[in-house]
DRENDO-1510 file (C-alpha; in Angstrom, 1 decimal, always signed):
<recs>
REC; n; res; u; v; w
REC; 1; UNK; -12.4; +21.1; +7.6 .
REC; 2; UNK; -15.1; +20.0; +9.8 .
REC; 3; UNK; -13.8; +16.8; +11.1 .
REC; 4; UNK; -10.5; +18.9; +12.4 .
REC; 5; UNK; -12.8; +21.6; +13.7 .
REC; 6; UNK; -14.9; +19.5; +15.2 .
REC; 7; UNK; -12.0; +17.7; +17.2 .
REC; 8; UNK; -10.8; +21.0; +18.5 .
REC; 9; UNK; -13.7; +21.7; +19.8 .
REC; 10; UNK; -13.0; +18.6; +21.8 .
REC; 11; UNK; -9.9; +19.2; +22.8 .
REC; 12; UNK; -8.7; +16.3; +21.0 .
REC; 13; UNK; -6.6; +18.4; +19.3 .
REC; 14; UNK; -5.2; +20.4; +21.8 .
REC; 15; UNK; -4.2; +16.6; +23.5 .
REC; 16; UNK; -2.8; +15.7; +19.8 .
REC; 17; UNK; -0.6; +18.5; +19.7 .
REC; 18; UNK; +0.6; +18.4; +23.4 .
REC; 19; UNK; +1.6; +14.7; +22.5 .
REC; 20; UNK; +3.3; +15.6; +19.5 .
REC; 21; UNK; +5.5; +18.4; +21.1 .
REC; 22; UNK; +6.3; +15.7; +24.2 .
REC; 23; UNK; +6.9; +13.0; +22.2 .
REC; 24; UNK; +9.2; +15.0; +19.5 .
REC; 25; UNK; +11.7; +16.5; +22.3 .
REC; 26; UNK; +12.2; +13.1; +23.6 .
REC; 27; UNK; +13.0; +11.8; +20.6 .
REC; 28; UNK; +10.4; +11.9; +17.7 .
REC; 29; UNK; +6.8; +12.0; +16.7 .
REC; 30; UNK; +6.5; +10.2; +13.7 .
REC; 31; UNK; +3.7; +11.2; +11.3 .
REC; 32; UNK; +2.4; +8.1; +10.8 .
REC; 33; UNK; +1.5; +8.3; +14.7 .
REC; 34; UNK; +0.0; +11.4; +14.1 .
REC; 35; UNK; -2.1; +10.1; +11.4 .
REC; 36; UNK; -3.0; +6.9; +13.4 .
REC; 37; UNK; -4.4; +9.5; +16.4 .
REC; 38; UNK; -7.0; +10.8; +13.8 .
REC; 39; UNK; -7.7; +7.0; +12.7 .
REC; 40; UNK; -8.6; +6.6; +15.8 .
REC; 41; UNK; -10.4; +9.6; +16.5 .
REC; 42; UNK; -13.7; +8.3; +15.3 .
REC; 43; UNK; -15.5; +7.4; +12.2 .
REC; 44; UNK; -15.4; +11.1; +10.8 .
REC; 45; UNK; -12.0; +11.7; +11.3 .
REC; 46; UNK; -11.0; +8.3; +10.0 .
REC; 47; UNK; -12.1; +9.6; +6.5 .
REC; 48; UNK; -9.6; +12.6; +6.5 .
REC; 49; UNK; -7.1; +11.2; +9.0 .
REC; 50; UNK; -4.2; +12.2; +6.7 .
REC; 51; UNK; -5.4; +15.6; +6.2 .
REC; 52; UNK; -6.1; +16.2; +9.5 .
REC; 53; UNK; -2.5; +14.8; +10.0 .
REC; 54; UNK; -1.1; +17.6; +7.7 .
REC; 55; UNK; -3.1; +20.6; +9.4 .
REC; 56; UNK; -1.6; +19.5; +12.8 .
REC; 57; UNK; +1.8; +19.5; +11.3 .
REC; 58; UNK; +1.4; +22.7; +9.7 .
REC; 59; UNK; +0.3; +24.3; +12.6 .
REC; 60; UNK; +2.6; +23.0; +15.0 .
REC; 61; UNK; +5.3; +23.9; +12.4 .
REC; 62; UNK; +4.1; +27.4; +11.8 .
REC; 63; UNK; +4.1; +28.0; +15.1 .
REC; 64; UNK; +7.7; +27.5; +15.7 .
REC; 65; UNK; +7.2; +24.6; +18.4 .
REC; 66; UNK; +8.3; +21.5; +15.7 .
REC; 67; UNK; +10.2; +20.9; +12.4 .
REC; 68; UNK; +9.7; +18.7; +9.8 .
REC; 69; UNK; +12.5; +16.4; +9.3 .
REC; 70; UNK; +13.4; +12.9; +7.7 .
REC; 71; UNK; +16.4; +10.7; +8.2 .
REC; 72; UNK; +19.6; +11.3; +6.6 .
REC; 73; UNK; +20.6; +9.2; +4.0 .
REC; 74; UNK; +24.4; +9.3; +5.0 .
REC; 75; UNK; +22.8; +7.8; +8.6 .
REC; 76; UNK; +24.4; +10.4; +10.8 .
REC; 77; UNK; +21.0; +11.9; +12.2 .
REC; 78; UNK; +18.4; +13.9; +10.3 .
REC; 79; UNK; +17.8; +16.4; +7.8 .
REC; 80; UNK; +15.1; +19.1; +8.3 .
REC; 81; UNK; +12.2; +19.9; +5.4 .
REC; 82; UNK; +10.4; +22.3; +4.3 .
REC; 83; UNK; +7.7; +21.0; +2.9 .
REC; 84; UNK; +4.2; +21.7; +1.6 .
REC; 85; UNK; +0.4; +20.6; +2.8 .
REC; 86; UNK; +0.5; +18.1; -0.4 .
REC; 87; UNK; +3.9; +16.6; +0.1 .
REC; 88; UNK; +3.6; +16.1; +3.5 .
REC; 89; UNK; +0.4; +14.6; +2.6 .
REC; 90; UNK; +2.4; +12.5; +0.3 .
REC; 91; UNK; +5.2; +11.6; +2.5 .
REC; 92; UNK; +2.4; +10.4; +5.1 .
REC; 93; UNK; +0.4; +8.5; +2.8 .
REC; 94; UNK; +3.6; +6.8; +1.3 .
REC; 95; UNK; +4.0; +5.2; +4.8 .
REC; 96; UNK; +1.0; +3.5; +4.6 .
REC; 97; UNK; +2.2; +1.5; +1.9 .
REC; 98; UNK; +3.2; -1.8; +2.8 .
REC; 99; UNK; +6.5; -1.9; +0.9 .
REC; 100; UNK; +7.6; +1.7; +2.0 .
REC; 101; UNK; +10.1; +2.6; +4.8 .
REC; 102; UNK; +8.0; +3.0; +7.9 .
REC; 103; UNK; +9.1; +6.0; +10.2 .
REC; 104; UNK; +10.8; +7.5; +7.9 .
REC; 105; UNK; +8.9; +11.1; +8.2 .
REC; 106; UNK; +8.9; +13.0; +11.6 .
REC; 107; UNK; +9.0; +15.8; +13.9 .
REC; 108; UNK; +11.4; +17.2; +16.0 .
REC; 109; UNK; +11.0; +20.1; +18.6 .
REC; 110; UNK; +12.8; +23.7; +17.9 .
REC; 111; UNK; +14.2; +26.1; +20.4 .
REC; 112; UNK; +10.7; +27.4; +21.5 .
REC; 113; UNK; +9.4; +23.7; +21.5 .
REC; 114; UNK; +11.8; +22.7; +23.8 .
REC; 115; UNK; +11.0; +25.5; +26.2 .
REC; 116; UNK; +7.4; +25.0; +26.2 .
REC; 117; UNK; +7.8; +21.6; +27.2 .
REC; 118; UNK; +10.2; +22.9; +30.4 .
REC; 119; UNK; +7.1; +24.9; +31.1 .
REC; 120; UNK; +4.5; +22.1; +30.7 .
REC; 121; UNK; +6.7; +19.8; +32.8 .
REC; 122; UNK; +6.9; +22.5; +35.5 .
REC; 123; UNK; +3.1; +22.6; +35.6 .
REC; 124; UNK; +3.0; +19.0; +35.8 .
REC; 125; UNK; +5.3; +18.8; +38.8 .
REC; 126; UNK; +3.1; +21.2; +40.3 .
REC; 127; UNK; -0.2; +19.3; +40.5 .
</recs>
């Protein structure tokens, strides 16, 4: 997609998915955040914000850094998905409705996410 492709070439992104790995290992990155990042990414990106939304997640996903998950419905933390480019699609586009559950759709970082972000934060320190 040449709005995505475009934004890598930016390093827009690259910033995207840093903020997503951060933000998910200290809690959650919400999808609907990660769709509001494209929104804001310009007038190009605004027109496919939600599928540049899903290709983030997929990567970031396939990758090993993130899952998928949702809440539980029993209230006792969250449930991980496996779920596909159209139903994520779905599940991010069903937050944008006014009478749906905001928030309801996330990531949270794996194993190898966690340890990345040890890594990034030891750059950091050393700047």
């Amino acid at each position: 997609m040449k709005a995505y492709e475009n934004l890598v070439s930016t390093g827009c992104v690259g910033s995207f998915k840093r903020d997503s790995i951060l933000d998910a290992s200290s809690d959650a990155k919400f999808l609907s955040d990660i769709r509001g990042a494209f929104m804001d990414a310009g007038d190009e990106a605004r027109l496919v914000a939600t599928e540049c939304a899903v290709m983030l997640i997929e990567d970031l996903v396939s990758k090993g850094f993130c899952n998928l998950a949702a809440w539980s419905s029993e209230g006792t933390g969250h449930l991980i998905l496996d779920l596909g480019s159209d139903e994520i699609a779905r599940a991010i586009d069903w937050e944008q409705d006014p009478g749906s559950q905001p928030f309801g759709y996330f990531l949270v970082t794996t194993e190898l996410g966690d340890d990345w972000v040890k890594r990034y934060d030891t750059l950091v320190a050393e700047l």
